[in-house]
GUDO-520771 format. One line per field, with one value per residue: residue number from 1; x, y, z of N, C-alpha, C in turn. Coordinates in nm, 4 decimals, decimal comma. Layout:
! residues N
tordren <- c(NUM_...)
n_x <- c(X_...)
n_y <- c(Y_...)
n_z <- c(Z_...)
ca_x <- c(X_...)
ca_y <- c(Y_...)
ca_z <- c(Z_...)
c_x <- c(X_...)
c_y <- c(Y_...)
c_z <- c(Z_...)
This chain:
! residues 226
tordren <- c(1_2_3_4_5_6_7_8_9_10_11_12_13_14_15_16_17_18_19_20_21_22_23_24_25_26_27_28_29_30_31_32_33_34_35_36_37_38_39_40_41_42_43_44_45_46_47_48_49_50_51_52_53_54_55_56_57_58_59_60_61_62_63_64_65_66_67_68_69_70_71_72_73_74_75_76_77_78_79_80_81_82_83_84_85_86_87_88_89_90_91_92_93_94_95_96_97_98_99_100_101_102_103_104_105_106_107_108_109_110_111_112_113_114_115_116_117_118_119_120_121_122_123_124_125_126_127_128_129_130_131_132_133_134_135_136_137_138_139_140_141_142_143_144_145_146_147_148_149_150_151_152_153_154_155_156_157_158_159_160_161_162_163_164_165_166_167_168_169_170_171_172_173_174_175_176_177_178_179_180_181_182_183_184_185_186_187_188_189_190_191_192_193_194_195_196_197_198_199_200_201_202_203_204_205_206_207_208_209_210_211_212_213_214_215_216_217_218_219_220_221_222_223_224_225_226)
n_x <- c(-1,7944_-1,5075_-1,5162_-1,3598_-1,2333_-1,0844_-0,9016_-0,8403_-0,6557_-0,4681_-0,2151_-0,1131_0,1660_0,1925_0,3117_0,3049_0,3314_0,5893_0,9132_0,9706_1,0639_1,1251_1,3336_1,3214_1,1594_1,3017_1,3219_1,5254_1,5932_1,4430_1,3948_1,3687_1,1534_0,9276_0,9675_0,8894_0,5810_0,4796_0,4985_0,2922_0,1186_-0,1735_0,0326_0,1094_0,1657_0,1776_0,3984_0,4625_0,4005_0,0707_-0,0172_-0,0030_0,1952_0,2828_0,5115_0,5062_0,7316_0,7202_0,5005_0,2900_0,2355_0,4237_0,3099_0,1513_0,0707_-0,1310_-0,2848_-0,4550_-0,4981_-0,6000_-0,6666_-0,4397_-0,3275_-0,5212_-0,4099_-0,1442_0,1648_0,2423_0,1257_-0,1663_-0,4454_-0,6296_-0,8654_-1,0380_-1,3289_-1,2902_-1,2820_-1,4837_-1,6252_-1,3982_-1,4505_-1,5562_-1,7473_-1,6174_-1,4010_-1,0682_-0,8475_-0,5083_-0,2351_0,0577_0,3604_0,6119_0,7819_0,9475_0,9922_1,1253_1,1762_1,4198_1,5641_1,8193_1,9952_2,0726_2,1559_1,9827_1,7018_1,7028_1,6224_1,5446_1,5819_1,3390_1,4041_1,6410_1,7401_1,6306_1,7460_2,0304_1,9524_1,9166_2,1491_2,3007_2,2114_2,2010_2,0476_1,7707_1,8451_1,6247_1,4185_1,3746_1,3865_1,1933_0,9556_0,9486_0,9413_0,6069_0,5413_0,5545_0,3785_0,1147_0,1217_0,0846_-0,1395_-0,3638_-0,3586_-0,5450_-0,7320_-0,7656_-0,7656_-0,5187_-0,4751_-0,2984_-0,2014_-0,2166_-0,0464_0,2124_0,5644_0,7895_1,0677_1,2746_1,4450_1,7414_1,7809_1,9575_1,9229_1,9567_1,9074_1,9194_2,1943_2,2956_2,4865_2,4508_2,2882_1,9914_1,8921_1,6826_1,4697_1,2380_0,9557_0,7660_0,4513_0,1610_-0,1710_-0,4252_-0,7266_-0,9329_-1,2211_-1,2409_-1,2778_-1,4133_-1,3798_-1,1382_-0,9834_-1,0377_-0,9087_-0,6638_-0,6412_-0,5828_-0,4530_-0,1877_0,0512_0,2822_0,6373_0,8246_0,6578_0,7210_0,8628_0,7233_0,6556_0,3821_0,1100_-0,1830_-0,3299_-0,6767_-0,8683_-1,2303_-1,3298_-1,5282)
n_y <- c(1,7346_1,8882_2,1975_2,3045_2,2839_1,9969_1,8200_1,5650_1,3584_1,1549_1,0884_0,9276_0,8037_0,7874_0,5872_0,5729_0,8770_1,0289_1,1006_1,1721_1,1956_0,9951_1,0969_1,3262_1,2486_1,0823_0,8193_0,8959_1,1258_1,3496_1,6040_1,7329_1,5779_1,7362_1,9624_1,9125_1,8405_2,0703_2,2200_2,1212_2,2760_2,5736_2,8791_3,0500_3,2748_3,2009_3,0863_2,8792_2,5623_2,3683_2,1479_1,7833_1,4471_1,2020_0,9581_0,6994_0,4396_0,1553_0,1079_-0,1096_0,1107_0,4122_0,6228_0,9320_1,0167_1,3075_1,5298_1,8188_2,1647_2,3303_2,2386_2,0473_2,1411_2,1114_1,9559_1,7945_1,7270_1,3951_1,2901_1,1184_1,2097_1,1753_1,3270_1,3881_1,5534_1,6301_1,4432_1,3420_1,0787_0,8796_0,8418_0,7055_0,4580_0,1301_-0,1025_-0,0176_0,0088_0,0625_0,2957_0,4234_0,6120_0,6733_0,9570_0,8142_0,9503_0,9917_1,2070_1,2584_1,3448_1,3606_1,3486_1,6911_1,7936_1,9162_1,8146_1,6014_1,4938_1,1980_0,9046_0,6820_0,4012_0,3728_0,4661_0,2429_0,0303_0,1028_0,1142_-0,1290_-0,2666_-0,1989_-0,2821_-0,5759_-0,7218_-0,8940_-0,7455_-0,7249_-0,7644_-0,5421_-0,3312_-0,3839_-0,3304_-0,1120_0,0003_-0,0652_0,0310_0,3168_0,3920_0,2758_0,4068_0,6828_0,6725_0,6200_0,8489_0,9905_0,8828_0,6418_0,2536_0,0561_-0,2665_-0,5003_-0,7365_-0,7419_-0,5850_-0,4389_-0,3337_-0,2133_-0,1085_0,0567_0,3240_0,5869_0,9356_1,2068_1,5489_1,7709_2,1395_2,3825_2,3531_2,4087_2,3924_2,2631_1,9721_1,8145_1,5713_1,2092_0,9758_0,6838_0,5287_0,2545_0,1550_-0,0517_-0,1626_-0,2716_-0,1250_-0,0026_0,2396_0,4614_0,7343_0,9584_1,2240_1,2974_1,1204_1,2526_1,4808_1,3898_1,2873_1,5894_1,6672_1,5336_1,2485_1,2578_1,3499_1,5631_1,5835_1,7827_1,6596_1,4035_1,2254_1,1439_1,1300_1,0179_0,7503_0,6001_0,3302_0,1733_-0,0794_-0,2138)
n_z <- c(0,7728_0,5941_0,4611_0,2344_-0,0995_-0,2737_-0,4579_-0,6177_-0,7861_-1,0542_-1,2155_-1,5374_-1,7032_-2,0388_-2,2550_-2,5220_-2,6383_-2,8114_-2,7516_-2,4537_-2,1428_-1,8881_-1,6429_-1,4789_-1,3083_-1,1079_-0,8660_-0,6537_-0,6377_-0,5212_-0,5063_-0,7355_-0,8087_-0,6630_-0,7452_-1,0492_-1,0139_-0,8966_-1,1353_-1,2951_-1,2343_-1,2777_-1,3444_-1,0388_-0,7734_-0,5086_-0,2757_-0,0810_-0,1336_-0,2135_-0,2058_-0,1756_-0,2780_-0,4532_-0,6146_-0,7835_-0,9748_-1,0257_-1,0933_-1,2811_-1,4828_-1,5125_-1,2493_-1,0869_-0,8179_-0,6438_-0,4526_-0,3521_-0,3037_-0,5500_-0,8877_-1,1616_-1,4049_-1,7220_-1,9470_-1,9486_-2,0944_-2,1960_-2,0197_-1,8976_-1,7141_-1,4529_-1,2842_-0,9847_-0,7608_-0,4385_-0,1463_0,0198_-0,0474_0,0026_0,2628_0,5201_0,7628_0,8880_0,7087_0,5733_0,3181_0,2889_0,1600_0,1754_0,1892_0,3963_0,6128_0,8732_1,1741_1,4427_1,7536_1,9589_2,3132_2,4767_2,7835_2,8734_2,6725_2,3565_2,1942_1,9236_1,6127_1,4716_1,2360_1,2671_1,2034_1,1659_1,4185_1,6025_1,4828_1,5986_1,8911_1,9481_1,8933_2,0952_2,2995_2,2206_2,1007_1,8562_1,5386_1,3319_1,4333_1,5908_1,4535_1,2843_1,4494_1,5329_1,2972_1,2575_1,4487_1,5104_1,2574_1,3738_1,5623_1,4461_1,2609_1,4524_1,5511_1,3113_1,3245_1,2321_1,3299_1,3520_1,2005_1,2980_1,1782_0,9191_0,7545_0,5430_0,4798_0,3231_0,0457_0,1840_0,1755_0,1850_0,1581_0,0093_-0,0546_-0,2184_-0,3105_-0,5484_-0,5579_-0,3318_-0,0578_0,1669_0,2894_0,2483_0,4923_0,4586_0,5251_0,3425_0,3471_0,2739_0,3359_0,3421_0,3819_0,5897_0,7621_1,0644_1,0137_1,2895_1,3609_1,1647_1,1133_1,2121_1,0239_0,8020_0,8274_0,8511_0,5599_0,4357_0,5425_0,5403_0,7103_0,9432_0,8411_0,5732_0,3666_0,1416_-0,0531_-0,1073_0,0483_0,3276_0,1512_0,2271_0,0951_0,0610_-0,0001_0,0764_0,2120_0,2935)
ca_x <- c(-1,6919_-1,4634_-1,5961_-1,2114_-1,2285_-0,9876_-0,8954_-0,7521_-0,5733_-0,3659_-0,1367_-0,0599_0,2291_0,1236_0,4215_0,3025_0,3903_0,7368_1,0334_0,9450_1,2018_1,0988_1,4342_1,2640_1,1201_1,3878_1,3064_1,6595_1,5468_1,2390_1,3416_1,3101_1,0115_0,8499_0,9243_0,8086_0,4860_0,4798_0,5022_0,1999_0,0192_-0,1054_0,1130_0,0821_0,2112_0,2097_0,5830_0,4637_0,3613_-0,0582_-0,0592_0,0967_0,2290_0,3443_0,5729_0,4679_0,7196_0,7212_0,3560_0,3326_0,2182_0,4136_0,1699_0,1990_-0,1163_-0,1794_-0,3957_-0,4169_-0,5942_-0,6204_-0,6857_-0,3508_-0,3341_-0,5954_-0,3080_0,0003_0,2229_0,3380_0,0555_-0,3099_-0,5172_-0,8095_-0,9474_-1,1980_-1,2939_-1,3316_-1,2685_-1,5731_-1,6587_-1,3201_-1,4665_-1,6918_-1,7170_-1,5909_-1,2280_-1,0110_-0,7512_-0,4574_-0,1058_0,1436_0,4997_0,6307_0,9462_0,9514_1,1100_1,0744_1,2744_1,4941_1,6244_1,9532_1,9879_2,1644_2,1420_1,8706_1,5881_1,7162_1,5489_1,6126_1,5108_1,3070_1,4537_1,8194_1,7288_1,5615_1,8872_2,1462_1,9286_1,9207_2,2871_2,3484_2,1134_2,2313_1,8972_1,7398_1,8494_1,5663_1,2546_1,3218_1,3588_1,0266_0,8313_0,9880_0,7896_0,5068_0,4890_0,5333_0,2662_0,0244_0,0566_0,0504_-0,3207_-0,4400_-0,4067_-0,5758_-0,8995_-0,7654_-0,7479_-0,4325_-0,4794_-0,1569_-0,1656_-0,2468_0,0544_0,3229_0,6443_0,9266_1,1352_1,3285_1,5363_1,8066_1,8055_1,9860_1,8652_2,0397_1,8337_1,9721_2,3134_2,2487_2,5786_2,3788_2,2281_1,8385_1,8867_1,5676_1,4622_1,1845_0,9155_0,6370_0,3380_0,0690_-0,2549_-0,5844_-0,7144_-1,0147_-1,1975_-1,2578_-1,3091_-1,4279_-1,3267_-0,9698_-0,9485_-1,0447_-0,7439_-0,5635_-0,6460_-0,5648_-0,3100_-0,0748_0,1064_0,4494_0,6657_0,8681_0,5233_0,7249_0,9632_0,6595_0,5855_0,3067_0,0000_-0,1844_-0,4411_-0,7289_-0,9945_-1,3278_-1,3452_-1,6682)
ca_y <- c(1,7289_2,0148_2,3015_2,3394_2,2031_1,9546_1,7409_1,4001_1,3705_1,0520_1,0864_0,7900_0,8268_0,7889_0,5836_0,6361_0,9907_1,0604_1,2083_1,2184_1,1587_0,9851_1,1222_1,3996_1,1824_0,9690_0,7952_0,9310_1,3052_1,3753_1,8021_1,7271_1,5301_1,8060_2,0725_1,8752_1,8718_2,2138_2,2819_2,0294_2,3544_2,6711_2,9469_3,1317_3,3703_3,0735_3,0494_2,7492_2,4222_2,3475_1,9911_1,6301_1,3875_1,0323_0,9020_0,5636_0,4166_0,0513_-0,0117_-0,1464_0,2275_0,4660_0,7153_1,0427_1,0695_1,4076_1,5705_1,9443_2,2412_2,3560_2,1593_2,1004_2,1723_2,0080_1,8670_1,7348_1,6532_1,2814_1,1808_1,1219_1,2613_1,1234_1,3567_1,4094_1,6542_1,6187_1,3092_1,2600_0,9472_0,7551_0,8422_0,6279_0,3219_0,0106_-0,1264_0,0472_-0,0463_0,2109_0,3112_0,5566_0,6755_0,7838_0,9372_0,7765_0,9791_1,0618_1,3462_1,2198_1,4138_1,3267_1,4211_1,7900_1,8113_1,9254_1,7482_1,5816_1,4310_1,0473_0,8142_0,5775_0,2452_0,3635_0,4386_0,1475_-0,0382_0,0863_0,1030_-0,2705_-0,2981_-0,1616_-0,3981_-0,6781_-0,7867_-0,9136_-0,6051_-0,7208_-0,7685_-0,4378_-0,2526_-0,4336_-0,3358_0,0118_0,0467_-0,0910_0,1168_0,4661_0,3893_0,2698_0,6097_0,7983_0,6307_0,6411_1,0237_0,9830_0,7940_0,5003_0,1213_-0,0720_-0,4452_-0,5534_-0,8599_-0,6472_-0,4583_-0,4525_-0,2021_-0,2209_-0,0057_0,1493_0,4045_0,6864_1,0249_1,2680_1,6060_1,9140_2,2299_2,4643_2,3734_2,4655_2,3199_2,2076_1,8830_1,7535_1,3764_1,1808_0,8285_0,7192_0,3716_0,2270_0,1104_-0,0699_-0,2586_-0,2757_-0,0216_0,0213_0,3598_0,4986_0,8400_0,9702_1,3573_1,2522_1,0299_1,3196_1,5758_1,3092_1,3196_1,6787_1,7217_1,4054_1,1793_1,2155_1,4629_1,5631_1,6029_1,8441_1,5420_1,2666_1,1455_1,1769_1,1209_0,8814_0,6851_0,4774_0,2412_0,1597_-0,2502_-0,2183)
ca_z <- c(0,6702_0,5359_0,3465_0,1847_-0,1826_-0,2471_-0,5727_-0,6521_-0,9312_-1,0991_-1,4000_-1,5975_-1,7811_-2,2100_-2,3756_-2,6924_-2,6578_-2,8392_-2,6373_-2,3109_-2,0396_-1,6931_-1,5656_-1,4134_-1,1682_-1,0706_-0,7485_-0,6074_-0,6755_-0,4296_-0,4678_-0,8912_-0,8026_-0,6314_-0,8623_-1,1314_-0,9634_-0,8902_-1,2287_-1,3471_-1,2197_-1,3494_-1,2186_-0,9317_-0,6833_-0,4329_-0,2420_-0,0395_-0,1996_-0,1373_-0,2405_-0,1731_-0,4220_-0,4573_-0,7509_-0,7925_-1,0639_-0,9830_-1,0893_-1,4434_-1,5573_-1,3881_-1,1750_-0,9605_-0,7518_-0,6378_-0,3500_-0,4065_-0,2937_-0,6597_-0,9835_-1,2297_-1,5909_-1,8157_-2,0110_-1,9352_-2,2309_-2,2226_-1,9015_-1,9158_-1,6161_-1,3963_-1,2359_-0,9399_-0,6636_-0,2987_-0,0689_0,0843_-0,0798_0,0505_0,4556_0,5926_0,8508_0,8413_0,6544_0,4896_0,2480_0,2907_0,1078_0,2721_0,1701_0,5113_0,5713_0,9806_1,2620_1,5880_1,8286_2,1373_2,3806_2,5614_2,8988_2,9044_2,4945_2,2798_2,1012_1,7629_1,4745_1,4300_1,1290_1,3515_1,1896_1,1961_1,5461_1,6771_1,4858_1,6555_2,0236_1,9538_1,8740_2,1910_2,3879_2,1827_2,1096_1,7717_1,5265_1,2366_1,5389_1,6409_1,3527_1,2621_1,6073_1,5524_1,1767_1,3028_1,5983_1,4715_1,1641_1,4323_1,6338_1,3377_1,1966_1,5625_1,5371_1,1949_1,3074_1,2097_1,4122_1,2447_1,1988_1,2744_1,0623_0,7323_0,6909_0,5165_0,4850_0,1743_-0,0388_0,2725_0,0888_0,2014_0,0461_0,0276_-0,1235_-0,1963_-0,3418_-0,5966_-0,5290_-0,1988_0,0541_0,3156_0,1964_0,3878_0,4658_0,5055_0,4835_0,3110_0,3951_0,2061_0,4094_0,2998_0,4927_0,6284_0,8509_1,0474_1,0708_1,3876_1,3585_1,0307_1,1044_1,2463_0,9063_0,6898_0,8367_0,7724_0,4052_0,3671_0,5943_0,5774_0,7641_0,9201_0,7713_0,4160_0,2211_-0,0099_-0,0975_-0,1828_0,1676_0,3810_0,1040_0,2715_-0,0203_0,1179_-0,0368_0,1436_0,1442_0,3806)
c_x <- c(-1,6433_-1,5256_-1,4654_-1,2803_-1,1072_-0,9881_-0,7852_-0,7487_-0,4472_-0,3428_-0,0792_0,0149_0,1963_0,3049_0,4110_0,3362_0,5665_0,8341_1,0301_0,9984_1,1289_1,2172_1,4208_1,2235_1,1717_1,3924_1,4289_1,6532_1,4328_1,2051_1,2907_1,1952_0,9047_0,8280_0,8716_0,6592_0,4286_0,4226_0,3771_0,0798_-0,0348_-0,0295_0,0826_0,1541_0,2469_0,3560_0,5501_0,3212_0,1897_-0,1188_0,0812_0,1003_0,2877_0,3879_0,5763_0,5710_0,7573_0,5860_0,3940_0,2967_0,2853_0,3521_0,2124_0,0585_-0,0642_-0,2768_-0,3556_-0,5484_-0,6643_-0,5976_-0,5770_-0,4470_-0,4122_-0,5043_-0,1747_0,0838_0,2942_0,2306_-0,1128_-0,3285_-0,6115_-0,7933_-1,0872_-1,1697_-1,3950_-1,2782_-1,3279_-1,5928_-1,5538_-1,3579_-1,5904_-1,6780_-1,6991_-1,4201_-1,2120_-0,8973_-0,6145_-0,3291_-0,0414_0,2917_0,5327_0,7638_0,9242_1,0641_1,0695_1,2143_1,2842_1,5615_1,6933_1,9524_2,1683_2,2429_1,9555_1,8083_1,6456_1,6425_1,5728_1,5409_1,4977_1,3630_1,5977_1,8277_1,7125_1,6955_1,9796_2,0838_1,9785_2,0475_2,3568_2,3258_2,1523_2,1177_1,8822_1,7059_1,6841_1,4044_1,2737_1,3138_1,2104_0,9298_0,8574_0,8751_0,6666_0,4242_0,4442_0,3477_0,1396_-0,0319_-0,0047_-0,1306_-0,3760_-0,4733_-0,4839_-0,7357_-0,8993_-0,7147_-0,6636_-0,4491_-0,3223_-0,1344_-0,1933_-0,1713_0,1684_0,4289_0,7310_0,9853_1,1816_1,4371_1,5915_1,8044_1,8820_1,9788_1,9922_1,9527_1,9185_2,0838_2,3784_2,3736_2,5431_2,2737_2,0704_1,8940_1,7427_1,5550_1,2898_1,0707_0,7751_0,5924_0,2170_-0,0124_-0,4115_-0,6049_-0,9030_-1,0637_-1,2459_-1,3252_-1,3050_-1,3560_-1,1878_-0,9261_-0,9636_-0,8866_-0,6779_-0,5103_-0,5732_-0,4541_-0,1825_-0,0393_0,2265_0,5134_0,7253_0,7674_0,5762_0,8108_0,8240_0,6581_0,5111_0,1467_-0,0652_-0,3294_-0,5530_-0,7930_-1,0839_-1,2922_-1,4331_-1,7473)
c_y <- c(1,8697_2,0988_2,3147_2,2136_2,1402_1,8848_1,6451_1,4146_1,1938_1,0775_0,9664_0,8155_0,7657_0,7089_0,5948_0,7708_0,9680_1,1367_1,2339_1,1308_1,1227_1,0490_1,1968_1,3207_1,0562_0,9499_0,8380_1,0835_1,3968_1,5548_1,7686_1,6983_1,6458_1,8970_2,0606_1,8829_1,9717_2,2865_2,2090_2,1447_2,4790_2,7412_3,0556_3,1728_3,2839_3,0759_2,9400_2,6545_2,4099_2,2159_1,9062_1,5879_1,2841_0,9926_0,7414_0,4646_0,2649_-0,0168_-0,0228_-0,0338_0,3186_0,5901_0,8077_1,0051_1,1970_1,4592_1,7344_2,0260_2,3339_2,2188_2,1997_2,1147_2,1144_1,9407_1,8695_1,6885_1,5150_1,2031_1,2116_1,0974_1,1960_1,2146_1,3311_1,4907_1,6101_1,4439_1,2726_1,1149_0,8527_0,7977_0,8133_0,5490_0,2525_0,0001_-0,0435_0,0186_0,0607_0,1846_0,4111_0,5145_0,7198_0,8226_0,9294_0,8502_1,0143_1,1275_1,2683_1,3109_1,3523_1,4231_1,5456_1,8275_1,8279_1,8571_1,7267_1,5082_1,2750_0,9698_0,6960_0,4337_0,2639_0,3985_0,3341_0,0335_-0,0281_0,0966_-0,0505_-0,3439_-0,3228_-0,2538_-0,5740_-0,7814_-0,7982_-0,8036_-0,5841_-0,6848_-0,6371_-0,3413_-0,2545_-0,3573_-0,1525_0,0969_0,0638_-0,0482_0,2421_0,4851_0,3647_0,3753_0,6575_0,7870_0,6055_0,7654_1,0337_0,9182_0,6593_0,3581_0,0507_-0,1903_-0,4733_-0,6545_-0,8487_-0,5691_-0,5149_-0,3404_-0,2874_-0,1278_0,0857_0,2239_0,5456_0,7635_1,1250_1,4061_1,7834_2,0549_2,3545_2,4736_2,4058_2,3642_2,1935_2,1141_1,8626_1,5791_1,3701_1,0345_0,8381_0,5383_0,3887_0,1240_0,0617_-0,1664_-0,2128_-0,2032_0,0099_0,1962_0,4125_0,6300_0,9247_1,1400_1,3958_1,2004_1,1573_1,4156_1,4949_1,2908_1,4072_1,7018_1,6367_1,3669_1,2062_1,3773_1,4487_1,5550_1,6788_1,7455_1,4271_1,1884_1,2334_1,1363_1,0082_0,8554_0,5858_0,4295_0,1632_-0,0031_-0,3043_-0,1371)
c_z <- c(0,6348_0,3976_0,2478_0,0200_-0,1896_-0,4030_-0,5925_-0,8066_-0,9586_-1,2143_-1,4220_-1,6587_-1,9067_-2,2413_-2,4728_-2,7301_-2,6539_-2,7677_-2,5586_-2,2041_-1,8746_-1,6108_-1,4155_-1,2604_-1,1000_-0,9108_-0,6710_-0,5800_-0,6232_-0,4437_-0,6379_-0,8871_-0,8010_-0,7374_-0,9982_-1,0889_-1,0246_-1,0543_-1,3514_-1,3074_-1,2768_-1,2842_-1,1340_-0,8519_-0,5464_-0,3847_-0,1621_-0,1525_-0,1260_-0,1912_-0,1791_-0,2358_-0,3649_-0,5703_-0,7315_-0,9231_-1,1111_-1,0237_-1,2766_-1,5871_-1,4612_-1,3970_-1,1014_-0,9156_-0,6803_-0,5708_-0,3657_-0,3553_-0,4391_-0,7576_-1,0868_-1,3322_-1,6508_-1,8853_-1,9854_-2,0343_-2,1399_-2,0619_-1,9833_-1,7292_-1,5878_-1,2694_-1,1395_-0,7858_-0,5136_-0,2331_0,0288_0,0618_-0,0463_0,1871_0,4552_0,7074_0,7842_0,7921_0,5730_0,4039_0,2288_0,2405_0,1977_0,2449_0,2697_0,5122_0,7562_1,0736_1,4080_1,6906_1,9670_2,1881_2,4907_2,7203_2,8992_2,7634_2,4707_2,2267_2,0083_1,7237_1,4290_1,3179_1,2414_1,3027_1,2339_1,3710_1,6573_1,6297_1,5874_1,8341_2,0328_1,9672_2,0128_2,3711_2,4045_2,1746_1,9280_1,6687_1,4113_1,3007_1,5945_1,5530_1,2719_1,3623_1,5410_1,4207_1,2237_1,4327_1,5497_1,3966_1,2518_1,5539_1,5767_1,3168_1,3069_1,5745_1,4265_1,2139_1,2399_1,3293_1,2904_1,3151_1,1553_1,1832_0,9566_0,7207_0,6478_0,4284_0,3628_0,1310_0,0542_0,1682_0,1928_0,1391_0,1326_-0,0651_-0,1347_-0,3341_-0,4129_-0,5886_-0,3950_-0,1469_0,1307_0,3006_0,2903_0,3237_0,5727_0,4389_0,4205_0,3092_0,3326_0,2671_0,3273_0,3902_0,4852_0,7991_0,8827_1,1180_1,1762_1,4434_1,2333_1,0012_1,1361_1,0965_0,8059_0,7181_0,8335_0,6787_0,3765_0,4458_0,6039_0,6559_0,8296_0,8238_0,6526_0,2995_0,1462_-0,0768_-0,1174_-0,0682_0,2502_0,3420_0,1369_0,1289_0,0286_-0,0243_0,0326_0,1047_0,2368_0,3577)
């Protein structure tokens, strides 16, 4: 296991606290997201980001969870904190119960063009279009493919018949006013997963999934259910 400390963290948002604006973390806003984050820390000299994050605000409290090479703020105005350090205790054998925010893509290269960047569903759509084949079964196979690479590199075995994807969302992000916008899609995974390789499964933990971990994908979340 890694010598690197690490810390889990969930904020519950407090409604009983007066005046305090979810705006900030408006599922539409993944750079606000972050820098809200960011700023849940103390401060530091830091120019790159050394945590992942997930804005959860769909559950009936809404939640950030939080993976971090440092520990935030003891207090948060307007959340309440749970705290705890390391993530040994979610790696073991046996099932796993797993979440994941991904933002899904994979790089094609055209013959006599460069390598680009594709959002694997809007990809696997319009291949299908083109085929004239069933556009919903391949956009399906296409989820369910990537995610089962991905948690194969991860030390994980997906049980295909325990998953399930939702909340496909488009973003589009633009940074300080910045011209030049980042578009990125964004897919929520959830299932049963078995583990395979416990030291593959841990860099998994700390290093994420997939890319856009400073935008709120990548954090993958398990729970042991063996």
């Amino acid at each position: 296991m890694s010598e690197e400390v690490w810390y889990e963290t969930r904020l519950y948002f407090d409604p009983e606290q007066q005046g305090e604006d979810l705006g900030y973390l408006h599922p539409d806003d993944l750079y606000q997201q972050h820098q809200w984050v960011w700023r849940c820390f103390e401060q530091s000299d830091l120019t790159q980001a050394d945590f992942m994050f997930r804005v959860d605000m769909t559950l009936p409290v809404p939640t950030v969870f939080v993976r971090s090479k440092r520990q935030l703020k003891a207090a948060i105005q307007g959340w309440k904190a749970v705290f705890s350090k390391g993530i040994e205790q979610q790696i073991g054998q046996g099932l796993v119960q797993f979440s994941l925010r991904a933002n899904p893509t994979v790089d094609i290269t055209l013959k006599g063009d460069k390598t680009r960047r594709h959002d694997v569903l809007m990809h696997a759509k319009k291949q299908a279009q083109k085929s004239n084949v069933d556009v919903s079964e391949a956009v399906d196979t296409a989820a369910k493919a990537w995610l089962e690479k991905k948690l194969k590199q991860g030390g994980l075995e997906l049980l295909s018949q325990c998953i399930e994807f939702s909340n496909y969302k488009q973003h589009k992000i633009v940074k300080n006013n910045n011209p030049k916008a980042i578009h990125l899609s964004t897919l929520d995974y959830f299932g049963v997963a078995k583990v395979t390789d416990a030291q593959k499964l841990e860099q998994a933990l700390l290093s994420g999934v997939g890319r856009s971990k400073a935008f709120g994908c990548g954090l993958l979340l398990i729970k042991p259910l063996s």
